[in-house]
C-alpha positions in Angstrom: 118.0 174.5 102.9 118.5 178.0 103.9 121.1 179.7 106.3 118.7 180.5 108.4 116.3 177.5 108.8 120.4 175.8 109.6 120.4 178.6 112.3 117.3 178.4 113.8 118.3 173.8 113.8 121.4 174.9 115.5 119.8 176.8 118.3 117.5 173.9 118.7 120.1 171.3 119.0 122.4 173.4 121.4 119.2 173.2 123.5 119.8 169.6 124.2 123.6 169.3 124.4 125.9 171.7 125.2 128.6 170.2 123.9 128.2 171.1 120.3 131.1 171.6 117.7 130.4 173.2 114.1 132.5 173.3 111.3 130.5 175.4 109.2 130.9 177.0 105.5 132.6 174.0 104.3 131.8 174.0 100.5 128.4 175.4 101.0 127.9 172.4 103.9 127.9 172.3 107.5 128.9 169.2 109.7 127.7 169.7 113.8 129.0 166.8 116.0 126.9 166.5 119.4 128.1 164.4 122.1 125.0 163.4 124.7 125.1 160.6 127.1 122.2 159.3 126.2 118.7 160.1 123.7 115.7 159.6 125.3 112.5 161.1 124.3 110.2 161.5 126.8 107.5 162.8 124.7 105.8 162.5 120.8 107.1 166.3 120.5 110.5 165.7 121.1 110.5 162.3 118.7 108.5 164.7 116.3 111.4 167.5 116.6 114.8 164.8 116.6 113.2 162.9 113.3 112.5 166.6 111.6 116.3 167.5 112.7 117.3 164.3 111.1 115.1 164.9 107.9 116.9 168.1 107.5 120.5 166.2 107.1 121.8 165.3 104.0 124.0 162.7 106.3 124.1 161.3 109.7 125.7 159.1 112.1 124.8 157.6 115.6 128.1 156.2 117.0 128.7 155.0 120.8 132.0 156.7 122.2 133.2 156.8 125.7 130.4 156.0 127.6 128.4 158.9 125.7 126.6 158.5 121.9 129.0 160.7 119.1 126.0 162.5 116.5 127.5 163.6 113.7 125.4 165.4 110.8 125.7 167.1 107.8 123.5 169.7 106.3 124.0 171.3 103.3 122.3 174.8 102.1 122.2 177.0 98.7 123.5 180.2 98.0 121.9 183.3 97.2 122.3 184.3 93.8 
């Protein structure tokens, strides 16, 4: 994956949560933990849009924490030569 298409998944996923952290640039990898209270998709677009954010992951986990769910993915991108 690119730097940018990692960008434009990050934008879309602060969309939905605001309580995103990134540790990015982590031997060419980037892990984003999301906390939400719940997931709920109300429509085929936005099942569509969280299984194409999850396709783009080389890892993922859904963990219940506190009362809220704990998202934690990975992506990993190549560098420009």
């Amino acid at each position: 994956m690119r730097r940018g298409t990692f960008i434009r998944i990050l934008s879309a996923i602060k969309l939905i949560s605001n309580n995103v952290s990134v540790v990015e640039n982590f031997n060419n990898k980037a892990l984003v933990t999301v906390r939400v209270p719940e997931i709920a998709g109300d429509s085929p677009k936005q099942f569509r849009l969280l299984r194409k954010v999850l396709s783009y992951c080389s890892y993922f986990s859904i963990k219940p924490e506190d009362g809220e769910l704990t998202i934690i993915m990975e992506f990993s991108w190549e560098q420009r030569r």
